[in-house]
PQR file of N, CA, C, O and H, with PARSE charges and radii, in Angstrom:
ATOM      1  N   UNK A   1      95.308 -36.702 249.269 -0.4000 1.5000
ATOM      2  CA  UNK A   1      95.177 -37.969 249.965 -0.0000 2.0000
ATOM      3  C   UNK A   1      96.385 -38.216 250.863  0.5500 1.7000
ATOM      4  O   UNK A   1      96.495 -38.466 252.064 -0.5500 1.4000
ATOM      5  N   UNK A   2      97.211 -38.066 249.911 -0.4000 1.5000
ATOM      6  CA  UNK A   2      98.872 -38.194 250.855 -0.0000 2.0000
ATOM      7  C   UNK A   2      98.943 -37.221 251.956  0.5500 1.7000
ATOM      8  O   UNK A   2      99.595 -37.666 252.901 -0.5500 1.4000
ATOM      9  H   UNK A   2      97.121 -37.863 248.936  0.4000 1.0000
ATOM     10  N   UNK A   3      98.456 -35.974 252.145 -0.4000 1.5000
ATOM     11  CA  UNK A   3      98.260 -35.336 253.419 -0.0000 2.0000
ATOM     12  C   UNK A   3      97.183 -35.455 254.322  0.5500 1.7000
ATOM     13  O   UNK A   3      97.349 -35.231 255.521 -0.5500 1.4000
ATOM     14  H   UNK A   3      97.927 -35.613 251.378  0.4000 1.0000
ATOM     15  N   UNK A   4      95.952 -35.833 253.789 -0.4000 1.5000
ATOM     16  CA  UNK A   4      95.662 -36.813 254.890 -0.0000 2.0000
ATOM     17  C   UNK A   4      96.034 -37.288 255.654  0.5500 1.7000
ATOM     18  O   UNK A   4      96.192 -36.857 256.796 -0.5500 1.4000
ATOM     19  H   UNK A   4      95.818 -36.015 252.815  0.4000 1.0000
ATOM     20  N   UNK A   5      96.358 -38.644 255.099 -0.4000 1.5000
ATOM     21  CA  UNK A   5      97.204 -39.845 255.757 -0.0000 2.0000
ATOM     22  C   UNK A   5      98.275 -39.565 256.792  0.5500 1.7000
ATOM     23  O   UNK A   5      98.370 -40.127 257.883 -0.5500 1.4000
ATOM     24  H   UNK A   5      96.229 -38.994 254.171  0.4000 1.0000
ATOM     25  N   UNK A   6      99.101 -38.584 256.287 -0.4000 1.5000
ATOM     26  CA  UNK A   6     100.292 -37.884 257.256 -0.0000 2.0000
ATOM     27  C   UNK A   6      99.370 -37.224 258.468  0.5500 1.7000
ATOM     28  O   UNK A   6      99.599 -37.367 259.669 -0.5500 1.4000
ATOM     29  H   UNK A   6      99.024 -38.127 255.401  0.4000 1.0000
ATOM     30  N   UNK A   7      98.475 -36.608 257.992 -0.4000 1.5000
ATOM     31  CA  UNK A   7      97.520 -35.554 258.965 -0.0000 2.0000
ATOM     32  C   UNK A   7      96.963 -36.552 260.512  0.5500 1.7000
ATOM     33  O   UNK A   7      96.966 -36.244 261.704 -0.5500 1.4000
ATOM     34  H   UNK A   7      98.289 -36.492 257.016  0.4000 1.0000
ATOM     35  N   UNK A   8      96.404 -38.177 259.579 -0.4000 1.5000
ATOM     36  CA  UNK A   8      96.064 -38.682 260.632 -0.0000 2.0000
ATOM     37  C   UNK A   8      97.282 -39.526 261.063  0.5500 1.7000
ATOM     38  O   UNK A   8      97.294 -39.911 262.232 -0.5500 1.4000
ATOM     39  H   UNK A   8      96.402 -38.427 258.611  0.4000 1.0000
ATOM     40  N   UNK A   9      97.918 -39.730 260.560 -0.4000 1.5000
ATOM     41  CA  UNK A   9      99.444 -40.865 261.154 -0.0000 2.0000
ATOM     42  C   UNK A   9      99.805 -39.646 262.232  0.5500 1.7000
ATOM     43  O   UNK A   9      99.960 -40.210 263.315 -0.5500 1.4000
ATOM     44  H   UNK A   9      97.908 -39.417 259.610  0.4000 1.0000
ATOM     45  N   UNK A  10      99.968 -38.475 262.361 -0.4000 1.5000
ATOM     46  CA  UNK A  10     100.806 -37.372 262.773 -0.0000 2.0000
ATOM     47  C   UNK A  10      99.803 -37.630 264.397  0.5500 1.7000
ATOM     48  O   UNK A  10     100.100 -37.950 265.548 -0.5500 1.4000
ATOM     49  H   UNK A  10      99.842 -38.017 261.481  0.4000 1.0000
ATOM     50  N   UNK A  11      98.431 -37.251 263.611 -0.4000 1.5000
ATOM     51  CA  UNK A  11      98.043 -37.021 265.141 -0.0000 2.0000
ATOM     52  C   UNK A  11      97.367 -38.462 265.923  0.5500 1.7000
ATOM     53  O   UNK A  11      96.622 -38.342 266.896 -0.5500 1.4000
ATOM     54  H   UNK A  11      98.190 -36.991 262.676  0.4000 1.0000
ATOM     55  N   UNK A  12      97.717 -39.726 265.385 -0.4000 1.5000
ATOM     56  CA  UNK A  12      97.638 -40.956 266.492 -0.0000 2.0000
ATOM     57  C   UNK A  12      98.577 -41.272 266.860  0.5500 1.7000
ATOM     58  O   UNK A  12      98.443 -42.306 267.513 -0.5500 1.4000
ATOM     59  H   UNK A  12      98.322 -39.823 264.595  0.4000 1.0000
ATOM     60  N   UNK A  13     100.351 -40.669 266.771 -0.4000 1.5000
ATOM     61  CA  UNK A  13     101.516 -41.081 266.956 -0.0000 2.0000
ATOM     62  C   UNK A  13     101.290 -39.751 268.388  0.5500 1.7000
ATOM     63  O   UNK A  13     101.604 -39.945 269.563 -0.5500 1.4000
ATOM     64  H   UNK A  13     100.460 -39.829 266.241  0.4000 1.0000
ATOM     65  N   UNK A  14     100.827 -38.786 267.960 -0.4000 1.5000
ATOM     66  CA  UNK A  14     100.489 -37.530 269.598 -0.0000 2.0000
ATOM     67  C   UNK A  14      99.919 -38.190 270.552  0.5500 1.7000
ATOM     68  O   UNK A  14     100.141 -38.169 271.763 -0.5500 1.4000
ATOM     69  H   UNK A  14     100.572 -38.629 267.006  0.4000 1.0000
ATOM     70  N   UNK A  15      98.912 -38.980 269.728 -0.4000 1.5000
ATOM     71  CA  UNK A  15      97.447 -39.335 270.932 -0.0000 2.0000
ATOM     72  C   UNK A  15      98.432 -40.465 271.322  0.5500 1.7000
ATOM     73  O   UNK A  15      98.447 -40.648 272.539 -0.5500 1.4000
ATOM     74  H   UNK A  15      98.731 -38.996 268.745  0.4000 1.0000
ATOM     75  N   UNK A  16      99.227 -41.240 270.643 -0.4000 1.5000
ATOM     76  CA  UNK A  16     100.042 -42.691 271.469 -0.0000 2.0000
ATOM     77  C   UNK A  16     101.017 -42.000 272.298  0.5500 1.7000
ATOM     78  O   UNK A  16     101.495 -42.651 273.226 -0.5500 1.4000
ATOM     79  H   UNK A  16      99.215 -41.091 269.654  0.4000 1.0000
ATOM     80  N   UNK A  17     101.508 -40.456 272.083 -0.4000 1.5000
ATOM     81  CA  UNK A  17     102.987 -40.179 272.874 -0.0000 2.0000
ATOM     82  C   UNK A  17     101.971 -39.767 274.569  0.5500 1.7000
ATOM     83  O   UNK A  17     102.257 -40.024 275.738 -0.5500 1.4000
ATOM     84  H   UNK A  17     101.120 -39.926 271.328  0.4000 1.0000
ATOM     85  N   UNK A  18     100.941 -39.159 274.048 -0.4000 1.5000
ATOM     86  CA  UNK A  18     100.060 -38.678 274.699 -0.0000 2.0000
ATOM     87  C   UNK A  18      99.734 -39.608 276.382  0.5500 1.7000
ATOM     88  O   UNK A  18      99.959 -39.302 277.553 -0.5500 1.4000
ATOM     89  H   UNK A  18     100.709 -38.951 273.098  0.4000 1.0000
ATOM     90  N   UNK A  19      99.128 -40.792 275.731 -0.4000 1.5000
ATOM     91  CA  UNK A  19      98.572 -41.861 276.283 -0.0000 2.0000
ATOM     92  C   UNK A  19      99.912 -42.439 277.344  0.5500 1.7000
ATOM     93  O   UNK A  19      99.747 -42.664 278.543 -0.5500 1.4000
ATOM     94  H   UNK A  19      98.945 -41.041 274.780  0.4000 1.0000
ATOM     95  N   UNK A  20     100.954 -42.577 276.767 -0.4000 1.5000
ATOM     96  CA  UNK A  20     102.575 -43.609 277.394 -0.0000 2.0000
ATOM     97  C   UNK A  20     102.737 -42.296 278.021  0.5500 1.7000
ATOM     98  O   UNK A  20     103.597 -42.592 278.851 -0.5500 1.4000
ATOM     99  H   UNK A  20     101.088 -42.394 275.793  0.4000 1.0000
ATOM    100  N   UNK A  21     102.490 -40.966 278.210 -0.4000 1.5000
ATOM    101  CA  UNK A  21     102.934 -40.171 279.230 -0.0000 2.0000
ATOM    102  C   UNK A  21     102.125 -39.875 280.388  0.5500 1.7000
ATOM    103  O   UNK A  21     102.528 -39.625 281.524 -0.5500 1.4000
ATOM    104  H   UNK A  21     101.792 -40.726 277.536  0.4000 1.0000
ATOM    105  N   UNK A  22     100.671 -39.944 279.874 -0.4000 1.5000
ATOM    106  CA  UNK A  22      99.792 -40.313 280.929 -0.0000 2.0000
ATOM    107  C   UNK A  22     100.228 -41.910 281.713  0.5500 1.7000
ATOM    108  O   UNK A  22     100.021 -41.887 282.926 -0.5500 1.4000
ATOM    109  H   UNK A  22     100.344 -40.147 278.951  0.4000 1.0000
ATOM    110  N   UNK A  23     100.622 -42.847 281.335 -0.4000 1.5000
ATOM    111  CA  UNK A  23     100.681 -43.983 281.888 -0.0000 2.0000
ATOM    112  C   UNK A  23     101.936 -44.094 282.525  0.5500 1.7000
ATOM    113  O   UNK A  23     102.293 -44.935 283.350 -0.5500 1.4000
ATOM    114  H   UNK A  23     100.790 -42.866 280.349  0.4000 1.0000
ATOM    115  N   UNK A  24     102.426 -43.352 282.151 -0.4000 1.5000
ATOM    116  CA  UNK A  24     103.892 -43.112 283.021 -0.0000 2.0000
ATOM    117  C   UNK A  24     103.889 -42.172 284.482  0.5500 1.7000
ATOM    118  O   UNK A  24     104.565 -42.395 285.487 -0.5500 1.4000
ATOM    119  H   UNK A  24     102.136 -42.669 281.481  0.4000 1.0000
ATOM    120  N   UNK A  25     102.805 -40.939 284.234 -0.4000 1.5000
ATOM    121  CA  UNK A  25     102.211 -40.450 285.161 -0.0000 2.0000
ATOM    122  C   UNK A  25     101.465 -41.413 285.964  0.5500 1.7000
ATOM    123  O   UNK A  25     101.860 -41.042 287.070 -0.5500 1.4000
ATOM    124  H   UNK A  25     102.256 -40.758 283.418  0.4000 1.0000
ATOM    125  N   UNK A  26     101.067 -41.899 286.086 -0.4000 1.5000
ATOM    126  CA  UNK A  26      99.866 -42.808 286.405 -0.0000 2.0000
ATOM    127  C   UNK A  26     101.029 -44.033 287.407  0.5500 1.7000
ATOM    128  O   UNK A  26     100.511 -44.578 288.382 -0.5500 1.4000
ATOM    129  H   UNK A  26     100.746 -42.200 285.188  0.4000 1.0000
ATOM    130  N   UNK A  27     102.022 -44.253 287.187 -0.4000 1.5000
ATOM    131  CA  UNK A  27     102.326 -45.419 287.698 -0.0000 2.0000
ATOM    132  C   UNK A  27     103.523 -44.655 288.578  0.5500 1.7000
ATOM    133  O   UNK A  27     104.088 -45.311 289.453 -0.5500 1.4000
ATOM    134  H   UNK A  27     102.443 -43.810 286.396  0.4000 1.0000
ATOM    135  N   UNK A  28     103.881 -43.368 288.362 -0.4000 1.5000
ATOM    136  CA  UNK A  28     104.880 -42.672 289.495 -0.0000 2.0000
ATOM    137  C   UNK A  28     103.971 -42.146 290.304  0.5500 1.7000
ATOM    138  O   UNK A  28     104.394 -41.415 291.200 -0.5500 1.4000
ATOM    139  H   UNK A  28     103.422 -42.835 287.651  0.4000 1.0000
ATOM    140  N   UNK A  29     102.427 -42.396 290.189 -0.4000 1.5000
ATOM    141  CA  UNK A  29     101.565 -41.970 291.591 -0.0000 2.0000
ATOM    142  C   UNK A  29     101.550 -43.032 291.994  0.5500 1.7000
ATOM    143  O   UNK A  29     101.957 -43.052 293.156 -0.5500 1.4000
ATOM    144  H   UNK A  29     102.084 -42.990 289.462  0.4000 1.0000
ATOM    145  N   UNK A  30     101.155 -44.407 291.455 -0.4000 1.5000
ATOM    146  CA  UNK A  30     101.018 -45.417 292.223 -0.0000 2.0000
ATOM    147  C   UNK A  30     102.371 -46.221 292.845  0.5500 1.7000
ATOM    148  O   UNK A  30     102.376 -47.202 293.589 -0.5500 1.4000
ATOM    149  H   UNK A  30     100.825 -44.391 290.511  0.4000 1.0000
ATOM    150  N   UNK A  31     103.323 -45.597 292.381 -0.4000 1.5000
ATOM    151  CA  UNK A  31     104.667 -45.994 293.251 -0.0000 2.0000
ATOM    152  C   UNK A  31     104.740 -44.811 294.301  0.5500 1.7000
ATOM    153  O   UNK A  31     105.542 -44.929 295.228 -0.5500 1.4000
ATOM    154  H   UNK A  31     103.318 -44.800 291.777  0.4000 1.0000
ATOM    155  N   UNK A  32     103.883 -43.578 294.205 -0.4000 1.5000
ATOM    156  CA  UNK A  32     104.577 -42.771 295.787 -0.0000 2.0000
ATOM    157  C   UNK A  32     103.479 -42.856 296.236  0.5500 1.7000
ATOM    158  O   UNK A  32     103.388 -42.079 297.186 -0.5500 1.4000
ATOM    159  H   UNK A  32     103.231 -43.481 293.452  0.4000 1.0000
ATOM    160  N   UNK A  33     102.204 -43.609 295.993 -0.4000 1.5000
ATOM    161  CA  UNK A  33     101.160 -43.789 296.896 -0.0000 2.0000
ATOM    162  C   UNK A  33     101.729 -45.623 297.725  0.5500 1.7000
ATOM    163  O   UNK A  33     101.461 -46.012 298.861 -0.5500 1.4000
ATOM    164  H   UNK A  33     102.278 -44.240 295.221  0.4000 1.0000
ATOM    165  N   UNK A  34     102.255 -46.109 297.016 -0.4000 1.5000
ATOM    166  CA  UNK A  34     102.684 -47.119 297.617 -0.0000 2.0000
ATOM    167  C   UNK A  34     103.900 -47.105 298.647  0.5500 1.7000
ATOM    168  O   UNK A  34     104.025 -47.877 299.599 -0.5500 1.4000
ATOM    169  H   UNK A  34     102.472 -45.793 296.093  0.4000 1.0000
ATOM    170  N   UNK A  35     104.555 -46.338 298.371 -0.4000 1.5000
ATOM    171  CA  UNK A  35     105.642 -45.377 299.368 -0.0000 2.0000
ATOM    172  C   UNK A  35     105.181 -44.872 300.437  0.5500 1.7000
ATOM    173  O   UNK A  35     105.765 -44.994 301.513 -0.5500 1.4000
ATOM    174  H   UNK A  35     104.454 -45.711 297.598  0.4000 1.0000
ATOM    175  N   UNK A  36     104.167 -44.289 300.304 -0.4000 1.5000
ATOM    176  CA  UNK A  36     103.395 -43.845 301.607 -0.0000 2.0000
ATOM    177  C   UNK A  36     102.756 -44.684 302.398  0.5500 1.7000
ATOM    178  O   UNK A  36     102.781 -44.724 303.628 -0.5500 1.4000
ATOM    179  H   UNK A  36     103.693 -44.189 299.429  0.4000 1.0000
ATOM    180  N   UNK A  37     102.244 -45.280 301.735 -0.4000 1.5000
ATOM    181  CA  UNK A  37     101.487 -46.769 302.458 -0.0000 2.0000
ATOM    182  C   UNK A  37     102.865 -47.386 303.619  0.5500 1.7000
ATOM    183  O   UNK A  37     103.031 -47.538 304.829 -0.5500 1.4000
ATOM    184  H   UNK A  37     102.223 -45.247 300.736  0.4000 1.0000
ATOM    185  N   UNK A  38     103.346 -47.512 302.813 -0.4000 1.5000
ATOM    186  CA  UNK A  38     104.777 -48.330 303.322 -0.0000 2.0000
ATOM    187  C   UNK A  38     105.321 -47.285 304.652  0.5500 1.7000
ATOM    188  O   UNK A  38     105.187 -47.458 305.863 -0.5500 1.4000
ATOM    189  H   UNK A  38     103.212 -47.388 301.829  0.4000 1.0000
ATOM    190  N   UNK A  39     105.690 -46.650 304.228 -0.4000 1.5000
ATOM    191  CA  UNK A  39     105.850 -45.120 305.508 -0.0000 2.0000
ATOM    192  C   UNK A  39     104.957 -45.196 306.413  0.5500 1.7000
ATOM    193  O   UNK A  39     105.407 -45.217 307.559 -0.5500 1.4000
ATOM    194  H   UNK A  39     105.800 -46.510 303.244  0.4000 1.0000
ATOM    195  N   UNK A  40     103.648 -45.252 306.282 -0.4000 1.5000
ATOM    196  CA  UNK A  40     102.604 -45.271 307.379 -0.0000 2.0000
ATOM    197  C   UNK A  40     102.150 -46.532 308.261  0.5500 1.7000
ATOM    198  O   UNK A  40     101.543 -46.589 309.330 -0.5500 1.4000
ATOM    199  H   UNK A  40     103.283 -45.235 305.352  0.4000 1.0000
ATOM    200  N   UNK A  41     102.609 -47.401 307.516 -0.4000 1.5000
ATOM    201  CA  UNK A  41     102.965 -48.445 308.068 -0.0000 2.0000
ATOM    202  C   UNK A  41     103.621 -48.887 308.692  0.5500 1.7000
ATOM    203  O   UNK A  41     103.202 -49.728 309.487 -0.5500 1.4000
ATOM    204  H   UNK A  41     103.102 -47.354 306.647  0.4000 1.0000
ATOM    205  N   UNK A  42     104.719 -48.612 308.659 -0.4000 1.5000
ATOM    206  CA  UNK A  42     105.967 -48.207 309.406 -0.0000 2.0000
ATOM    207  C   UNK A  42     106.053 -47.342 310.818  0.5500 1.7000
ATOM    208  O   UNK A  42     106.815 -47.331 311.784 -0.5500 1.4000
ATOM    209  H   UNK A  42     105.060 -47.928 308.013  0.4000 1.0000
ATOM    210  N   UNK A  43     104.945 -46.674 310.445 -0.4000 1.5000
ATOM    211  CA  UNK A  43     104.800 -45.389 311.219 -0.0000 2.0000
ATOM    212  C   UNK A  43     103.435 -45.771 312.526  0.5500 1.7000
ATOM    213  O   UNK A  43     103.124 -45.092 313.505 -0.5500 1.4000
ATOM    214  H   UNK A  43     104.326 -46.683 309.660  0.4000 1.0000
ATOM    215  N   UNK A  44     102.992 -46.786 312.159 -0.4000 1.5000
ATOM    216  CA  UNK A  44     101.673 -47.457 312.725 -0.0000 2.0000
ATOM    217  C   UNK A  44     101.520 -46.681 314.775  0.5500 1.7000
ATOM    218  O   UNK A  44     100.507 -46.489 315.448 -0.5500 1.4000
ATOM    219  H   UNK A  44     103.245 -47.337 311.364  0.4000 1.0000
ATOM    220  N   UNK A  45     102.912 -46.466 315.099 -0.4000 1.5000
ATOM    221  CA  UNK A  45     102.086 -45.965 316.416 -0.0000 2.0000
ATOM    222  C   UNK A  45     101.650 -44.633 316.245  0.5500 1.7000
ATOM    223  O   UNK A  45     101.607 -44.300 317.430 -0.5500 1.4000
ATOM    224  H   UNK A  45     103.735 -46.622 314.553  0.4000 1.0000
ATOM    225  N   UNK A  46     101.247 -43.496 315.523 -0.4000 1.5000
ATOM    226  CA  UNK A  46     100.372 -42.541 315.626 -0.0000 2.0000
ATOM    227  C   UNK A  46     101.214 -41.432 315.557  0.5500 1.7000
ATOM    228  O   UNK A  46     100.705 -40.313 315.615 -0.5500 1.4000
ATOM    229  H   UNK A  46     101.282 -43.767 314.561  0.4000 1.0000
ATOM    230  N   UNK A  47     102.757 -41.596 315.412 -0.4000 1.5000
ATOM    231  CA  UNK A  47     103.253 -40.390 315.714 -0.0000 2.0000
ATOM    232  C   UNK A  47     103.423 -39.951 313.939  0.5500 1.7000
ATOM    233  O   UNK A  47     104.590 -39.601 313.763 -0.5500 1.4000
ATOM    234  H   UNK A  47     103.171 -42.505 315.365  0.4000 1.0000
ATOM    235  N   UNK A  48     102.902 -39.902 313.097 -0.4000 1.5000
ATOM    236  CA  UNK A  48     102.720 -39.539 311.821 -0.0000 2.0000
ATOM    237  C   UNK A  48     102.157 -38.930 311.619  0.5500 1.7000
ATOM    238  O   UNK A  48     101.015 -39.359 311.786 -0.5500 1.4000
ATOM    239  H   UNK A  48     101.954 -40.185 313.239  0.4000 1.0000
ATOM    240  N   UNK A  49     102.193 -37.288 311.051 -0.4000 1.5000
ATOM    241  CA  UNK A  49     101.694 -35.955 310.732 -0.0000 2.0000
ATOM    242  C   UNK A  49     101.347 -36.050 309.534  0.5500 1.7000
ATOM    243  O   UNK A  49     102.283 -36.457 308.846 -0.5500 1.4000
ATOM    244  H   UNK A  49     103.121 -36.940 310.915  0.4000 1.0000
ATOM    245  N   UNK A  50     100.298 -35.832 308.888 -0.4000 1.5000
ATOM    246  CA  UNK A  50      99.938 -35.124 307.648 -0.0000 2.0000
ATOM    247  C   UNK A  50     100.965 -34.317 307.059  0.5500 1.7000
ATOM    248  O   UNK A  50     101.440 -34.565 305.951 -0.5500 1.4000
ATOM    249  H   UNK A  50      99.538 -35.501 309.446  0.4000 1.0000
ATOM    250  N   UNK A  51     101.299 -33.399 307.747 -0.4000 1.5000
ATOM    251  CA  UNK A  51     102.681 -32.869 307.154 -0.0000 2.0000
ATOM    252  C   UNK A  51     103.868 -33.900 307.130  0.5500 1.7000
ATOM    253  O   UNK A  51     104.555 -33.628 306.146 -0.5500 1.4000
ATOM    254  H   UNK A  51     100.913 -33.197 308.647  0.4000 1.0000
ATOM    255  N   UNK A  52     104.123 -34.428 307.466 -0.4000 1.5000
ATOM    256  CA  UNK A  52     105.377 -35.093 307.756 -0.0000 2.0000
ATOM    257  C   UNK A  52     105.198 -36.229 306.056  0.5500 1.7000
ATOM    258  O   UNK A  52     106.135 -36.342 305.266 -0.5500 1.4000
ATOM    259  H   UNK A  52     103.565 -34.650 308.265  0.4000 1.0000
ATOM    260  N   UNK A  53     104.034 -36.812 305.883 -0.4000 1.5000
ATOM    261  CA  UNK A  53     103.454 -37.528 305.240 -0.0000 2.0000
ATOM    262  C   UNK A  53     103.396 -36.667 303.743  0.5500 1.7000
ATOM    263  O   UNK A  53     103.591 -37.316 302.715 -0.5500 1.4000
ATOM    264  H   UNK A  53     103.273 -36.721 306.525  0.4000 1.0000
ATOM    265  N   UNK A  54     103.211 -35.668 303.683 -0.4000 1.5000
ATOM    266  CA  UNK A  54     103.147 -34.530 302.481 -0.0000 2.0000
ATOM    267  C   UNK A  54     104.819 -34.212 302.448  0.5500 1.7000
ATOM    268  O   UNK A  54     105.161 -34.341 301.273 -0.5500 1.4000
ATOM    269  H   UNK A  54     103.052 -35.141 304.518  0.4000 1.0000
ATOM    270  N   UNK A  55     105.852 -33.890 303.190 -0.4000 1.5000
ATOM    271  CA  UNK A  55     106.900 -33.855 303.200 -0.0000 2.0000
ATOM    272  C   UNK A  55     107.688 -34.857 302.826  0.5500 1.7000
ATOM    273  O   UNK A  55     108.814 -34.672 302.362 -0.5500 1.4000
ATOM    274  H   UNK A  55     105.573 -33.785 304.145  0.4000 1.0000
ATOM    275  N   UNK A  56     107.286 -35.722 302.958 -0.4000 1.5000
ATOM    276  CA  UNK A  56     108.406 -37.165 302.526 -0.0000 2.0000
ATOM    277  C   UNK A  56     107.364 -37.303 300.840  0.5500 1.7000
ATOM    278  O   UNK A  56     108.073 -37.540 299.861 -0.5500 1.4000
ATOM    279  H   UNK A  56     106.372 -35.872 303.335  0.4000 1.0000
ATOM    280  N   UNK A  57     106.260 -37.204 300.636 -0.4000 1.5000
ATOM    281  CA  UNK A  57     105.653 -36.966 299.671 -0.0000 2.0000
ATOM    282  C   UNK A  57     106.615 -36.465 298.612  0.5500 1.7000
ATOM    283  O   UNK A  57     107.258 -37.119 297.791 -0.5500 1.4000
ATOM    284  H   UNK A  57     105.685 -37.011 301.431  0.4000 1.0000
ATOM    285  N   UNK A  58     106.570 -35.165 298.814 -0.4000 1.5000
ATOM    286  CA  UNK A  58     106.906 -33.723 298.283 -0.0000 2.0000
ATOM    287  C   UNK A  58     108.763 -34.491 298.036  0.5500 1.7000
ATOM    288  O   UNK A  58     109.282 -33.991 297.038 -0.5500 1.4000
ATOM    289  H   UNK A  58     106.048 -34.634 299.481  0.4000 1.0000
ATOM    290  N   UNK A  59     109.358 -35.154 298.500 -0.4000 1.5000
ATOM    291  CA  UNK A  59     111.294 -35.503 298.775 -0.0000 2.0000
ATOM    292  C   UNK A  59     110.947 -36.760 297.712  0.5500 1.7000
ATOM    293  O   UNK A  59     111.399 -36.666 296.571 -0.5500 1.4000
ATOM    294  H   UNK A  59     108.936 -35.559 299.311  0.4000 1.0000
ATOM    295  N   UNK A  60     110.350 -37.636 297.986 -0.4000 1.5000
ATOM    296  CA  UNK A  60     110.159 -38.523 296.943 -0.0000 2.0000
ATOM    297  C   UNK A  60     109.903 -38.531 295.610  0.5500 1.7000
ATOM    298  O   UNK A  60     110.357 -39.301 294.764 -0.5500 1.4000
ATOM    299  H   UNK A  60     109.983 -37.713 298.913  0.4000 1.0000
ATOM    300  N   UNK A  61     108.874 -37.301 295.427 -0.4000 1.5000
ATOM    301  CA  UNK A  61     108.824 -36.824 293.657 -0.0000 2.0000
ATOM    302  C   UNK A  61     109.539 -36.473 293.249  0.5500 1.7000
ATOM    303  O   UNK A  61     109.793 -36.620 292.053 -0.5500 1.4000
ATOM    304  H   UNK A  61     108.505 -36.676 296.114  0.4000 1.0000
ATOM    305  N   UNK A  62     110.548 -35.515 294.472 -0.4000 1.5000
ATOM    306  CA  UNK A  62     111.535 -35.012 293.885 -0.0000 2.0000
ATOM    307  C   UNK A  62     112.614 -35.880 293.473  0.5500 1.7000
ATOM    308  O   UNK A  62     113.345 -35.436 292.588 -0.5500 1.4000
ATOM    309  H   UNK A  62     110.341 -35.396 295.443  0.4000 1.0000
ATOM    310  N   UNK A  63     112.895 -37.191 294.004 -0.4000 1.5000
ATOM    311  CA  UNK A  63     113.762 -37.795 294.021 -0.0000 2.0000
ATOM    312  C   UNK A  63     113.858 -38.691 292.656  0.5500 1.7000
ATOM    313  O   UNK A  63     114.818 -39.069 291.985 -0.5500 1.4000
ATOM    314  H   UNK A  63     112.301 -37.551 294.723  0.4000 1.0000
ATOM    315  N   UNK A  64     112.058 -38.915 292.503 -0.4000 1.5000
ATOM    316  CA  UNK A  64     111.828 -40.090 291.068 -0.0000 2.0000
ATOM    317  C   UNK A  64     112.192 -38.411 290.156  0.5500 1.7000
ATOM    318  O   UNK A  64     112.873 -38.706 289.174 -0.5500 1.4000
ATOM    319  H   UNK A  64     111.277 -38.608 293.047  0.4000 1.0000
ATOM    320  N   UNK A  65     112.031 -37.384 290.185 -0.4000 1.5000
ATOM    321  CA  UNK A  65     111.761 -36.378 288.790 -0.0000 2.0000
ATOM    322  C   UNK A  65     113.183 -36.617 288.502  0.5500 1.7000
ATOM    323  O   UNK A  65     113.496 -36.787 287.324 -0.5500 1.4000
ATOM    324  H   UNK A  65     111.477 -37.144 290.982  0.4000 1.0000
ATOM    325  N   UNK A  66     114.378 -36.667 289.706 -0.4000 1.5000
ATOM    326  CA  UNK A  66     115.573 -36.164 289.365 -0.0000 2.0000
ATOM    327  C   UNK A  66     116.307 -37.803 288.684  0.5500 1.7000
ATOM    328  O   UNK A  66     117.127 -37.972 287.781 -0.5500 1.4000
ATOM    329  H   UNK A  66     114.125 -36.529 290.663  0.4000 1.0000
ATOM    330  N   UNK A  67     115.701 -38.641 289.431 -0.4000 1.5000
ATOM    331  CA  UNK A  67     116.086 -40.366 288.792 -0.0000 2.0000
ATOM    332  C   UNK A  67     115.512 -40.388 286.935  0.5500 1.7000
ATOM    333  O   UNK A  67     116.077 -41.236 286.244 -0.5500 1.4000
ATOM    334  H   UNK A  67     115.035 -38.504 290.164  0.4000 1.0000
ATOM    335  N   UNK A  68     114.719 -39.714 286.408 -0.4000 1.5000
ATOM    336  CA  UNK A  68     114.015 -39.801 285.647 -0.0000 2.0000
ATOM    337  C   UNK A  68     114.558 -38.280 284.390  0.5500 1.7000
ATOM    338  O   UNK A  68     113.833 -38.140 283.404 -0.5500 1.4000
ATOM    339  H   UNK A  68     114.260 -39.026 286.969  0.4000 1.0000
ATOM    340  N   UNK A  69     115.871 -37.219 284.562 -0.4000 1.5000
ATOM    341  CA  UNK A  69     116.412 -36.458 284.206 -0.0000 2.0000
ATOM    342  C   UNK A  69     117.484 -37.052 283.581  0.5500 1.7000
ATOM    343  O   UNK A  69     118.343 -36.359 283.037 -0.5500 1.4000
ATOM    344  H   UNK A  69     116.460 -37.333 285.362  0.4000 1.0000
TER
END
């Protein structure tokens, strides 16, 4: 019985570490999708590349991964 209990405490404390890392994922997209918004907005007369837009992309993750080390 007592390993049970550990068996299921063990694996809803995974599924909770699980869940807060998905939601942590989840809200550093919606801060560099909001970053971009903001950039393109900014950027409103047309001279904004897809690349340029994937590049400041690509500098920004890098920037939250290394804020987040």
């Amino acid at each position: 019985m007592t390993t049970v209990l550990l068996s299921l405490t063990g694996g809803l404390r995974s599924e909770q570490q699980q869940a807060e890392r998905m939601a942590r994922e989840l809200m550093v997209m919606k801060i560099e999708t909001a970053h971009l918004r903001k950039r393109l907005r900014l950027r409103v007369g047309g001279d904004t590349t897809a690349a340029e837009l994937e590049a400041e992309a690509e500098a920004f993750a890098l920037q939250t991964a290394l804020a987040e080390a």
